[in-house]
Phi, psi and omega in degrees: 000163192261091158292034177265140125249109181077298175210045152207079191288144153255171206274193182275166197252125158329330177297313150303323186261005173279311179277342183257026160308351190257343180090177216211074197317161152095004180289142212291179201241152186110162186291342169245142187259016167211145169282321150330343163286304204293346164296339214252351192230026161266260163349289182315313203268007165296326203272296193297327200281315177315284175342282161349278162304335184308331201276324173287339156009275205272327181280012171103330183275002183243165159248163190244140148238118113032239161325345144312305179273323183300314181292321183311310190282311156321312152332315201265318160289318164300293209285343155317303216265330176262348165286316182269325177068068186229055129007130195299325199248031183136139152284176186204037173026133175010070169216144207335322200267339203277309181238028148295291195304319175286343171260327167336311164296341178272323207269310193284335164290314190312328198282313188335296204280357199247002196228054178341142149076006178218127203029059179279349164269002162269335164298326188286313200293324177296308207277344158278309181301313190300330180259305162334227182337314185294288179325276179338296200285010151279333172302299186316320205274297181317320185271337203253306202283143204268356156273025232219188156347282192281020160266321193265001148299316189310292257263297171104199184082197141297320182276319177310318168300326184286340199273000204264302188303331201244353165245352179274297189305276196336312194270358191273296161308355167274340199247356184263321183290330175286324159335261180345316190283001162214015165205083174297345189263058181273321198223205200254174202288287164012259187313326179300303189311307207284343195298312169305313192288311187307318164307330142343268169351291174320300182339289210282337172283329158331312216249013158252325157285312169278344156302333171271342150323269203336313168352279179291321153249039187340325167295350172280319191279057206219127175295139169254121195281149156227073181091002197240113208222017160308117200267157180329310166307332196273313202264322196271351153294325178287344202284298200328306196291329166290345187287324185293329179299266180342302176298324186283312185293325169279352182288339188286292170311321176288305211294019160241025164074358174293332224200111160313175175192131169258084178320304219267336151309299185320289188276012172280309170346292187276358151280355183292317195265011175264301184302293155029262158302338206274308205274016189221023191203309208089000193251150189208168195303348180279319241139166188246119177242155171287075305257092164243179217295331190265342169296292198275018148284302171307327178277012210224291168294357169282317181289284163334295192273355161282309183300003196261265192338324154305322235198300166263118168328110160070343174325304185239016203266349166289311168308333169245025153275327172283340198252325222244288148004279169303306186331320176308312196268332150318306194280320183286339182274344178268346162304305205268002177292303179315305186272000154262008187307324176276336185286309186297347218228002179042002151039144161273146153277153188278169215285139181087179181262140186294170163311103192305357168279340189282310181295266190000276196322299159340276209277003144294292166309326161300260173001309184268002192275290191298301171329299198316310200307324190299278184318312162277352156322271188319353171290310202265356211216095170298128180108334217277311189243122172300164182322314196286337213250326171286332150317322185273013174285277194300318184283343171277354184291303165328265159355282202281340171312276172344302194260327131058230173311315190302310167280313182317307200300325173275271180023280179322328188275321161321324179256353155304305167309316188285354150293338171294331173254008139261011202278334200279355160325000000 
């Protein structure tokens, strides 16, 4: 398997494409074939768009935040880590304590970027470990372990040399870059900018060899569970509702003048994580499109004007407050259109009484629906919620998000079981 988080993947363990020589049904559609590509294509274009601005940077015409790219690339390290159970130092598969740990790591980016100027050395510090050391102790694993490198010399082609090559560069610049992140003057303003951008590079040529890896052994991309049985949607509803948590819970202290806030981080984020989702599922708050050459374009610019926004102040944050805004008032409106689809449609009910989980789900999905509309609403109508009031929005927005996760999650076991007890039928 492919150990990255955020950029510093171990290659696939040889041991996989040894077995899938025969193929593998069911290999996802689309252009991109793993979901570790699509972290791996985050991150790279996180690396380059940084590099890039580093350079108008340093001559005055841009502000740098900082603390922006550190929360972002956390970010990108939680979500690795609670989808894939993929660790800046190895996997370690799925497990309770595994995505305790990832979103904690996901909560310290989140605050790093929406909180300035405040415990700005634990975000730089995770972000030296993840690379630094996390690079190095991958490297070591790669050159030493006999399902590695030298299984995939054996192996012979084309690709494997490429994948060899392209996990060498990734860990090497990786461990050059966690350097940098805490002794900036190691190299020259210059020379950092080209280092980041080279790292980039590594990243995004990284993540077109393991798409044709995946490609090809599809069963290498496949997370390995330990007690743990959440599908990607399912994890990326828990990253949304705490972030929704958070944001609604630090919005009470900035609007009360206690606590900075970086708007425009806040919403690089959450366009970060729509593209994201756009680019590893297809579902976006309108609707599920199918992941094809133009959707996962579209989400790659979307991905793109969030990390700008991330990483340079106020540049983009009215525009893309107008875009995450209407998507609110679209997606909730076309939610409660969906859950009234049996009322319009006159439906038979069904034979019994429904489930009491099922109404719970119902009036959950309202409630959140009204919650989304409420909140996008307040983009476009100044006034319609004091500051205070869209904090207490967003954390019951976060909240019903939760519970939710929660009815869904039962839901699922419920029809698990009951399949199981009819197969034993």
């Amino acid at each position: 398997m492919v150990e990255s988080a955020d950029a510093e993947p171990d290659g696939p363990s040889p041991e996989a494409p040894a077995r899938s020589r025969e193929g593998v049904a069911g290999s996802p559609a689309g252009p991109i074939a793993a979901l570790e590509v699509v972290f791996l294509l985050i991150a790279g274009a996180a690396l380059l768009i940084a590099g890039a601005l580093l350079f108008a940077v340093q001559s005055g015409k841009l502000p740098y935040y900082e603390n922006g790219l550190y929360g972002l690339l956390l970010v990108v390290f939680s979500l690795q880590i609670t989808t894939l159970g993929k660790t800046p130092f190895g996997e370690l598969g799925r497990s309770v304590p595994l995505i305790v740990a990832g979103v904690a790591i996901g909560v310290v980016g989140l605050f790093a970027s929406f909180i300035p100027d405040t415990l700005t050395w634990l975000p730089r510090l995770l972000v030296f470990l993840c690379l630094a050391p996390g690079g190095l102790i991958l490297l070591v694993r790669m050159l030493l372990a006999s399902d590695k490198l030298r299984t995939w010399m054996r192996l012979g082609g084309t690709l494997f040399p490429r994948l060899s090559v392209a996990c060498l560069a990734v860990y090497g610049m990786s461990m050059l870059a966690g350097t940098l992140v805490l002794r900036k003057d190691l190299l020259s303003p210059h020379a950092t900018a080209g280092a980041v951008l080279g790292f980039g590079a590594a990243v995004v040529y990284l993540a077109a060899v393991l798409n044709e890896v995946y490609r090809e052994y599809p069963e290498a991309a496949r997370p390995r569970d330990r007690g743990v049985s959440l599908s990607t949607d399912q994890v990326l509803i828990l990253f949304t509702g705490v972030l929704l948590l958070l944001l609604g819970a630090l919005l009470v202290p900035v609007n009360l003048g206690l606590l900075p806030f970086a708007g425009s981080a806040q919403v690089g984020v959450l366009v970060v994580l729509l593209a994201l989702k756009l680019l590893a599922t297809g579902d976006t708050p309108v609707g599920t499109f199918p992941r094809s050459g133009p959707v996962v374009s579209l989400g790659m610019v979307f991905a793109a004007l969030g990390i700008v926004s991330c990483i340079v102040p106020d540049l983009l944050v009215q525009p893309l407050m107008i875009f995450v805004g209407l998507l609110n008032i679209a997606g909730g409106l076309l939610g409660l259109w969906q859950l009234s689809a049996p009322r319009r449609q006159k439906a038979p009910k069904p034979p019994g009484e429904v489930p009491p989980i099922l109404k719970r789900l119902t009036v959950t999905q309202l409630a959140l629906n009204l919650t989304t509309i409420l909140f996008g609403l307040s983009v476009f109508v100044a006034g319609l919620l004091p500051g205070l009031v869209v904090g207490v929005v967003l954390f019951l927005n976060g909240c019903v998000l939760l519970y939710l996760l929660y009815i869904v999650v039962a839901v699922d076991r419920m029809r698990a079981e009951m399949l199981r007890a009819e197969a034993g039928n």
